[in-house]
C-alpha positions as CSV (number, residue, x, y, z in Angstrom):
1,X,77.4,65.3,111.7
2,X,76.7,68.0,114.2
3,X,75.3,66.8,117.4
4,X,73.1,68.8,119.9
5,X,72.9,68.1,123.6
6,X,69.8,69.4,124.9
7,X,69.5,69.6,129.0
8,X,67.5,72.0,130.6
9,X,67.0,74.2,127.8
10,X,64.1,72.2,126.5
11,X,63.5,74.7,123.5
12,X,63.8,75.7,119.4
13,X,64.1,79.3,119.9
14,X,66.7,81.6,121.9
15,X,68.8,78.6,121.7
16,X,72.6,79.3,121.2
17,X,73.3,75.5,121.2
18,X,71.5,74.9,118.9
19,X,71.2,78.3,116.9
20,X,75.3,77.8,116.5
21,X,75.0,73.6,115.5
22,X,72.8,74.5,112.6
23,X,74.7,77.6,111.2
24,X,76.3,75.7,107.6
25,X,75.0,72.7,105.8
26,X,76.3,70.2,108.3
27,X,73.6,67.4,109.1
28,X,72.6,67.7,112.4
29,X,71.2,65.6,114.8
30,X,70.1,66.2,118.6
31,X,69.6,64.1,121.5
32,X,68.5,64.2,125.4
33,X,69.8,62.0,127.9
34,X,67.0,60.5,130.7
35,X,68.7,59.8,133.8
36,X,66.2,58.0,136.2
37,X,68.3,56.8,138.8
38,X,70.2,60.6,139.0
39,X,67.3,62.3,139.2
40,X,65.9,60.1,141.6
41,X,69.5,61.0,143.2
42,X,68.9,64.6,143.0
43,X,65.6,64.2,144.2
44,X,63.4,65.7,140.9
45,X,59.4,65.6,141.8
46,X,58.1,62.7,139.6
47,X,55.7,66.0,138.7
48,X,58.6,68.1,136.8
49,X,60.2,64.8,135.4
50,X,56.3,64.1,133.9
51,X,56.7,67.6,132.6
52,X,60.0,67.4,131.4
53,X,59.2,64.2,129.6
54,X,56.3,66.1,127.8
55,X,58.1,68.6,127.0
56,X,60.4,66.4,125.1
57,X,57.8,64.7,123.4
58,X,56.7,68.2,122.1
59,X,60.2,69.2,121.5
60,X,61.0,65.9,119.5
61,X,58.2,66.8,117.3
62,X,58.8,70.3,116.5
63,X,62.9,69.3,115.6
64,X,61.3,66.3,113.4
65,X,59.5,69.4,111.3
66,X,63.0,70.6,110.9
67,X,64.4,68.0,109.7
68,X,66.5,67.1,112.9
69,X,65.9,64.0,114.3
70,X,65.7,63.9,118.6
71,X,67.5,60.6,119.6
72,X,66.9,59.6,123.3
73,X,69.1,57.4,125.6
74,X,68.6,56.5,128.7
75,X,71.5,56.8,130.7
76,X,71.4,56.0,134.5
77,X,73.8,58.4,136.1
78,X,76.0,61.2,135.2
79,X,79.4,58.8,134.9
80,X,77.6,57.0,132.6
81,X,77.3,59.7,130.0
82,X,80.8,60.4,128.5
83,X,80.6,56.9,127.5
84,X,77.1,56.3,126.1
85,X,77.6,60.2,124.0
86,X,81.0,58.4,122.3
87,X,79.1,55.3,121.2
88,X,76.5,57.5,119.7
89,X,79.1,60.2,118.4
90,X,81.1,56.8,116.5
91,X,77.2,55.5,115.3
92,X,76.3,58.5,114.0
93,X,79.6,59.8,112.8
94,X,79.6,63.0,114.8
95,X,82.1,65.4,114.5
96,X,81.1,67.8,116.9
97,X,79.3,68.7,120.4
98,X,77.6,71.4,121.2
99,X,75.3,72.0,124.5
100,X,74.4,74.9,126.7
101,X,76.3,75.2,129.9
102,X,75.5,73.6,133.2
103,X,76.1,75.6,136.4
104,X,75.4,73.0,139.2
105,X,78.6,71.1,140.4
106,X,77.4,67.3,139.4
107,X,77.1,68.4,135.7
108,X,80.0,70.3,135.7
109,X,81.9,67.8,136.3
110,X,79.7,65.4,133.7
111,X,80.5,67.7,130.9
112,X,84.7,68.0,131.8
113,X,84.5,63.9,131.7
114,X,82.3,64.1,128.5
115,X,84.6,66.9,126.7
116,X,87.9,64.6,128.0
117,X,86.2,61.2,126.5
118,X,85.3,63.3,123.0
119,X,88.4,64.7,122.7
120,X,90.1,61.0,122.2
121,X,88.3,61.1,119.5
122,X,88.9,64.4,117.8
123,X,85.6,65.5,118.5
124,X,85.1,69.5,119.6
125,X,82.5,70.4,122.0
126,X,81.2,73.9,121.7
127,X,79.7,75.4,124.9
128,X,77.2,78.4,125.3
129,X,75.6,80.7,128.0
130,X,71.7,78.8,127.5
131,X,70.5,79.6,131.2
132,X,71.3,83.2,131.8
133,X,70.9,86.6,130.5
134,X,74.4,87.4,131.6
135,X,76.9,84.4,131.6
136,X,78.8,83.6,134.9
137,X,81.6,85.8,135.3
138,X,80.6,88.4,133.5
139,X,79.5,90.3,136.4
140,X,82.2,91.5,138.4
141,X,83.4,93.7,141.1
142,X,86.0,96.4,140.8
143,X,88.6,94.3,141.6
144,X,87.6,92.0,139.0
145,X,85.6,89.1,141.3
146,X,82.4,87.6,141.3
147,X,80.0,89.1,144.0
148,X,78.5,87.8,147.0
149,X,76.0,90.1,148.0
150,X,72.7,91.1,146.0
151,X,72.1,94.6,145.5
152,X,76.0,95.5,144.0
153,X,75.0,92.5,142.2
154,X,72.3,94.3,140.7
155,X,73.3,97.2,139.8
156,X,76.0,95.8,138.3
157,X,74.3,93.4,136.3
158,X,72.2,96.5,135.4
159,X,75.4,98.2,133.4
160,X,76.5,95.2,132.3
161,X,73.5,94.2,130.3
162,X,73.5,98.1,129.1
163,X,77.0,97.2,128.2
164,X,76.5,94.1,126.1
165,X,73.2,94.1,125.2
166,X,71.8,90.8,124.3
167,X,70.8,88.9,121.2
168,X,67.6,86.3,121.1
169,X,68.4,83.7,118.9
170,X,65.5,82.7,116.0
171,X,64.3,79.2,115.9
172,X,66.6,77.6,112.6
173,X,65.1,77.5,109.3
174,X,64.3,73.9,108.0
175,X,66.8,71.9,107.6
176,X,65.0,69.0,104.8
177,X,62.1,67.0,104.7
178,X,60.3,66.6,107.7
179,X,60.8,63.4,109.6
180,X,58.8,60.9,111.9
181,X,58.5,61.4,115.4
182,X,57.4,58.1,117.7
183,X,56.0,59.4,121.1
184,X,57.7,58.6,124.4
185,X,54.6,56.7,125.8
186,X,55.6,54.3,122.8
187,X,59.0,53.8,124.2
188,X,60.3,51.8,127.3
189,X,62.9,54.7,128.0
190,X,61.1,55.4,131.7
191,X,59.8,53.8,135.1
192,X,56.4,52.8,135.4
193,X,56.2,54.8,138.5
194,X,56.3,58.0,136.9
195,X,52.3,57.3,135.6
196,X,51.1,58.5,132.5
197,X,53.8,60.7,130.4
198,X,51.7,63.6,130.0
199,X,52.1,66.8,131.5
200,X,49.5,68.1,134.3
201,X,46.4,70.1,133.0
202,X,47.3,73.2,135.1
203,X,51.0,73.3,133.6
204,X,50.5,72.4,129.5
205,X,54.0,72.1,128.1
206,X,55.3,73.5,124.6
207,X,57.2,76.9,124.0
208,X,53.8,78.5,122.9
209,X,52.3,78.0,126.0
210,X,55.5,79.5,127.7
211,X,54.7,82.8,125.7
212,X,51.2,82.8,126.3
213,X,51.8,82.7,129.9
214,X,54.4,85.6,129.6
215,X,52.1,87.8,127.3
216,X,49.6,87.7,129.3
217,X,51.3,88.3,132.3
218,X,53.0,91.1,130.7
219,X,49.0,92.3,129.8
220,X,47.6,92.1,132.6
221,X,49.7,91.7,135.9
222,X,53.4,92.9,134.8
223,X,52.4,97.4,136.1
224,X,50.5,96.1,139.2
225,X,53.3,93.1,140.3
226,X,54.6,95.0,143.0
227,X,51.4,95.5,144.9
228,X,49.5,91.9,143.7
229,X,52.6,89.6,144.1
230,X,52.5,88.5,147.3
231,X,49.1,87.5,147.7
232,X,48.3,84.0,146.9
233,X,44.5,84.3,146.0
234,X,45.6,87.0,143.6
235,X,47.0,86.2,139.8
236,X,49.7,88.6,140.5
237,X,52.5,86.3,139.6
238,X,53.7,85.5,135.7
239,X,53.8,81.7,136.7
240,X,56.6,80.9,134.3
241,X,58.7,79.5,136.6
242,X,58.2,75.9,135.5
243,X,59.1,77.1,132.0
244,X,62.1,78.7,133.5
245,X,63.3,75.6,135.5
246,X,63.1,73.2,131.8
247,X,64.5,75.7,129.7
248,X,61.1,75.9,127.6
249,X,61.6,79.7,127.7
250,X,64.6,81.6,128.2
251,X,65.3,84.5,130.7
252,X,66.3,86.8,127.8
253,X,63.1,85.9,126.2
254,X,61.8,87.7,129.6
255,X,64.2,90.7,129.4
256,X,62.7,91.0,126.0
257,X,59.6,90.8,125.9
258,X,59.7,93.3,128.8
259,X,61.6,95.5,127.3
260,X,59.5,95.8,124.2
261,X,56.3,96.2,125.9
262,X,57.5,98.9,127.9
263,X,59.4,100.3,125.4
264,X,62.5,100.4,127.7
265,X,64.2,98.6,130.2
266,X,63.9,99.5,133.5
267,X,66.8,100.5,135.6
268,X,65.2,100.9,138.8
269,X,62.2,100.2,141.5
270,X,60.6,103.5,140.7
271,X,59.9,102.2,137.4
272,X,57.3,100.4,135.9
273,X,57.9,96.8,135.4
274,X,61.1,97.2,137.4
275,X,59.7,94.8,140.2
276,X,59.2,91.9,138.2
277,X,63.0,92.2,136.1
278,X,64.4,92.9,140.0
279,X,63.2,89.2,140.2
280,X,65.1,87.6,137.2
281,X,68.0,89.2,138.5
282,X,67.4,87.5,142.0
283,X,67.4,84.4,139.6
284,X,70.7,85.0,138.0
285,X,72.3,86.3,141.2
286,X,71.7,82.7,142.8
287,X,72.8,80.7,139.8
288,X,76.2,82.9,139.3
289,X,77.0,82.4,143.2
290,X,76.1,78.4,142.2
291,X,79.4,78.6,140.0
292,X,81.6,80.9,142.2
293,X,80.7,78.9,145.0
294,X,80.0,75.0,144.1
295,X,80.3,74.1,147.4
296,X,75.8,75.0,147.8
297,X,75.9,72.6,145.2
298,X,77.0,69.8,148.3
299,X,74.7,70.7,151.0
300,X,77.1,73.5,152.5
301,X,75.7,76.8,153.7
302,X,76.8,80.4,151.9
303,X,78.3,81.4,155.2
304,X,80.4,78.9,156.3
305,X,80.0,79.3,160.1
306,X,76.7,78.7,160.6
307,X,77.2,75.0,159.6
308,X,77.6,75.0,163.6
309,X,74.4,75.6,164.4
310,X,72.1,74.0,166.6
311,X,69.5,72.7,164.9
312,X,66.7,70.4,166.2
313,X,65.6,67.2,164.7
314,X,61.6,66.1,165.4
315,X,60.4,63.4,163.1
316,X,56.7,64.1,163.7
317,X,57.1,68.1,163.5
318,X,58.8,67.6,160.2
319,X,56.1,65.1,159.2
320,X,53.0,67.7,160.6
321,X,54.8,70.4,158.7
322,X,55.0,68.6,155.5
323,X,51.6,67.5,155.5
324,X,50.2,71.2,156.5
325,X,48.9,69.6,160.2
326,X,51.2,72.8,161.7
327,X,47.9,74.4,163.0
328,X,49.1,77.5,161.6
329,X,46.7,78.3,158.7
330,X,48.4,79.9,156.3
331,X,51.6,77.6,156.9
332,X,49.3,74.6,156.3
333,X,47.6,75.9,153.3
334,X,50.6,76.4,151.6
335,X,52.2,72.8,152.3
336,X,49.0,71.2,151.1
337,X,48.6,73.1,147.7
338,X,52.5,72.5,147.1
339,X,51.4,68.7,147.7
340,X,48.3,69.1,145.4
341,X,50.0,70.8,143.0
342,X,53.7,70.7,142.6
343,X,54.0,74.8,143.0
344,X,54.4,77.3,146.1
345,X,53.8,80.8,145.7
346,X,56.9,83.0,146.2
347,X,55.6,84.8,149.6
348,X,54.4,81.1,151.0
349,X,57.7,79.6,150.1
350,X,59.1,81.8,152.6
351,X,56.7,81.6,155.6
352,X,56.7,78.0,155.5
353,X,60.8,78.2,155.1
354,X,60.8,80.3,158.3
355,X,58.4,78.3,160.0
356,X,60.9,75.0,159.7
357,X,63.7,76.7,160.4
358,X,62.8,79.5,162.8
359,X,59.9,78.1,164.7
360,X,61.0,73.9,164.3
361,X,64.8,74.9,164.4
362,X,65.2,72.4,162.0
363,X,67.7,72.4,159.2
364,X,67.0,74.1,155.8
365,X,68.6,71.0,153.8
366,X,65.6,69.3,154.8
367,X,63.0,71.7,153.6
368,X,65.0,72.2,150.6
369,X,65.3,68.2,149.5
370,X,61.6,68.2,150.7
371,X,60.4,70.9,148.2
372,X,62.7,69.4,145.1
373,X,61.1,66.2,146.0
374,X,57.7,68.2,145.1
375,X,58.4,71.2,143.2
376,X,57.7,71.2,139.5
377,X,59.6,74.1,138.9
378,X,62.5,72.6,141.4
379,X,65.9,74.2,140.2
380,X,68.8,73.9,143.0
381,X,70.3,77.5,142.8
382,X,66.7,79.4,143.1
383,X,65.4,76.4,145.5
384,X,69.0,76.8,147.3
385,X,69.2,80.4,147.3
386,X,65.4,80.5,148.9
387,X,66.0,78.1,152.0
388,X,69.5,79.6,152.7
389,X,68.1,83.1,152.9
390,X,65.2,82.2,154.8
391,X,67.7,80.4,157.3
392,X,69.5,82.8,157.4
393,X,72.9,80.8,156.1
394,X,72.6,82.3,152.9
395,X,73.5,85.3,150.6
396,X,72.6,89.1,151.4
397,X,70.3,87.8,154.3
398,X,69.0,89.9,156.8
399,X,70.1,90.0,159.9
400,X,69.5,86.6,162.0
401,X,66.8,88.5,164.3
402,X,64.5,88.5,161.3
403,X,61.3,85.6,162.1
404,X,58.5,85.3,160.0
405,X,55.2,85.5,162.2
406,X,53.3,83.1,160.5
407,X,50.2,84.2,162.1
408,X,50.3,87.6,160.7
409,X,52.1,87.0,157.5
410,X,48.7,85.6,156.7
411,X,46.6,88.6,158.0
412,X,48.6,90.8,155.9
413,X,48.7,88.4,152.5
414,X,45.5,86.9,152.6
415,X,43.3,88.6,155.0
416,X,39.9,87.1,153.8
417,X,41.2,83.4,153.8
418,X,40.7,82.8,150.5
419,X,43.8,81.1,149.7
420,X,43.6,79.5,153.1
421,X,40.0,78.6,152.7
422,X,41.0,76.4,149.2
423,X,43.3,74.4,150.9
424,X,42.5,74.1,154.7
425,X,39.0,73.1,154.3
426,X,38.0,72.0,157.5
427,X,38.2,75.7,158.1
428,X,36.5,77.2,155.2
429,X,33.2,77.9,157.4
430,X,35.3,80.5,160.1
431,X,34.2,83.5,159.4
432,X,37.9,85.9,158.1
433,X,38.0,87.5,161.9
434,X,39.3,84.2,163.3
435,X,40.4,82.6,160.8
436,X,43.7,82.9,161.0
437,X,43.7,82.0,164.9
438,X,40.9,79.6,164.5
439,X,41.8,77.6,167.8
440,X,39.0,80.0,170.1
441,X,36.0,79.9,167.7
442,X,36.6,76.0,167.0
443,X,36.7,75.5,170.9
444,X,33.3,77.4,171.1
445,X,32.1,75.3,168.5
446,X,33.2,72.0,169.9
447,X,35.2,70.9,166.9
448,X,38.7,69.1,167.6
449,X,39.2,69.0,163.0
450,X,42.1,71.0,162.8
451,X,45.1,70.8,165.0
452,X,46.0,73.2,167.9
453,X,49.4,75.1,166.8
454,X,52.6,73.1,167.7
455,X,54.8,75.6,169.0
456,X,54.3,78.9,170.5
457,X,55.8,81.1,167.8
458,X,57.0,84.0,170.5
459,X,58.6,81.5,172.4
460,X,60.1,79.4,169.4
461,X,61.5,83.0,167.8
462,X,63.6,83.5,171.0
463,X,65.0,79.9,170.6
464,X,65.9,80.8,167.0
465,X,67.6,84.2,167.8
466,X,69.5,82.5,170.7
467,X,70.7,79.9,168.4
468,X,72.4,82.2,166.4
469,X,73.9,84.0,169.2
470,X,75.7,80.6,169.8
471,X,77.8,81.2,166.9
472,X,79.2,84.4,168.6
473,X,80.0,82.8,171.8
């Protein structure tokens, strides 16, 4: 018996894991591991571990038309694992692993104590490159090392993938009869607390709805995404990141699809479709640096000496700014709808990341646990990789004098309020000219319903260019 580890590659097709188990006439079984108390750890949003749940419900049933039966354990934390897989290894007389690699530290280190415990019992496990286009380490410098810093990254990753190429695996052919599947919400595998196990109306799970979303996208938005993509009110943006983060679609699927509606790949920004592929290579810049350097994985910065810096610690401003009461519009908007929601646009993920850090001086780990605490699409290296750059700790930032305004990063990005206007609705009656400095025309009206802004942002960007100069001195 062949056994497949599914993790956060929640999916049948482009599947190497499982596209390699089911190669033969081995029986094979799968299973997935629910960790309540390490997620709770690694602070998942009870929103994506709904959706991940749902997602296996949906994945359980399509293996059971397969012929592959889904079995589920519920494991508490990682060291738990190597032991609960070889009691179900020995019940179901497995012979063999195999799983998609894991690139964040914890897991890591989970899967060298689960290949150690299988091997004592003379059972292989198999390994694959599930999360990338490109695996870890495949993209090198001249001098044969991993890099640090974005755009060599990217070229590089260009020529390699010209190199290679890359293969999207089919979803296996039947395997027998199809079996039963029982539903998770018949099962006492999860807390209460999580609520009903479905998945949230605006984010329907399943591998077809993954492709819908990138068809469309690729339709519609995909030749305009450089000019649309940072404005909020505007769908400009493929909104697959969720499926990304679960594994319910894979990159290459992306690199794919791209490809063959274009009818090339692009190779660089002058290039339609260019803009959109520059951003999955953003996404597999920060998870390659997440294995060269598993150190993020532990709270550390990418640049090791701004671990001495300065930063401020305000219960209540941390507490305004993650309840959008910041009296900075488009700051606040943004906070709420990732509150409401569970998602953040890409352009409001960094003003409000600049706002903590650069206006509240206060560290990025807290922003970051905050948003993995709410994201449904919360995956460490991109979340990571975001907070570090806007910091200013991080990989290929710019230079440390670089502060968000926040007032008109929302003039520029949504300059009619719309996107404010849905969230902040105490102020959807200012008219767009004040809007996003409301304070004036709400004093002339004698309302006191939104909140003056907490800091001065000139003055606060001073503070946060002087803290930096501390590290020099």
């Amino acid at each position: 018996m062949k056994l497949v580890w599914f993790r956060n590659d929640l999916r049948l097709a482009d599947n190497p894991a499982l596209r390699h188990a089911c190669a033969g006439e081995e029986p094979v079984a799968a299973l997935f591991i629910i960790s309540p108390t390490q997620w709770r750890q690694h602070k998942l949003a009870p929103i994506r571990q709904r959706f991940i749940l749902a997602q296996i419900d949906e994945l359980g049933r399509e293996l059971a038309a397969l012929g592959i039966q889904l079995h589920l354990l519920r494991v508490e934390t990682f060291a738990e694992v190597p032991a609960a897989l070889a009691d179900l290894s020995r019940e179901l007389g497995g012979t063999r692993l195999y799983a998609n690699h894991a690139i964040e530290i914890d897991e890591q280190r989970r899967d060298r104590a689960v290949s150690a415990v299988l091997a004592e019992q003379e059972i292989a496990c198999h390994w694959f490159n599930g999360c990338c286009v490109l695996p870890p380490g495949r993209v090198l410098t001249g001098s044969g090392e991993m890099f640090k810093v974005y755009t060599p990254f990217s070229r590089a990753w260009l020529k390699a993938l010209d190199e290679d190429g890359f293969v999207i695996h089919r979803v296996p052919a039947p395997r027998g009869e199809p079996l039963p599947w029982q539903p998770l919400a018949e099962r006492e595998f999860v807390d209460d607390d999580l609520g009903e196990l479905t998945a949230d109306s605006r984010w329907p799970v399943g591998e077809a709805e993954a492709l819908r979303r990138l068809d469309t996208f690729l339709d519609e938005a995909v030749l305009d995404y450089g000019e649309t993509r940072d404005f909020p009110a505007l769908a400009g943006t493929s909104v697959l990141s969720p499926y990304l983060a679960a594994g319910i679609i894979s990159p290459r699927q992306c690199v794919g699809a791209l490809q063959q509606r274009l009818g090339y790949r692009p190779q660089s920004k002058v290039q339609p479709g260019f803009v959109w592929l520059n951003e999955l290579i953003w996404r597999e810049f920060y998870r390659h640096l997440l294995v060269l350097i598993p150190s993020l994985s532990m709270n550390r910065p990418f640049k090791a000496e701004t671990a001495a810096l300065p930063w401020s610690w305000d219960p209540d401003a941390f507490a305004a700014w993650c309840e959008g009461r910041t009296g900075y519009p488009i700051v606040d908007a943004a906070m709420r709808c990732l509150n409401a929601t569970g998602w953040m646009h890409n352009r409001l993920r960094m003003i409000v990341a600049s706002f903590l850090t650069k206006d509240l001086h206060i560290h990025w780990r807290l922003g970051e646990d905050y948003f993995m605490s709410k994201l449904i699409d919360g995956d460490l290296a991109a979340n990571n990789g975001g907070w570090q750059w806007a910091a200013g700790t991080g990989a290929d930032a710019a230079p440390y004098f670089r502060v968000f305004n926040p007032t008109t990063q929302g003039q520029r990005f949504d300059p009619q309020g719309e996107f404010i206007r849905t969230w902040v609705t105490e102020l959807a009656d200012v008219p767009a000219a004040y809007l996003h400095q409301p304070h004036d025309w709400l004093r002339l009206k004698g309302r006191q319903d939104y909140p003056a802004p907490m800091v001065d942002h000139a003055v606060a960007r001073v503070r946060a260019i002087e803290m930096f100069r501390f590290l020099e001195k």
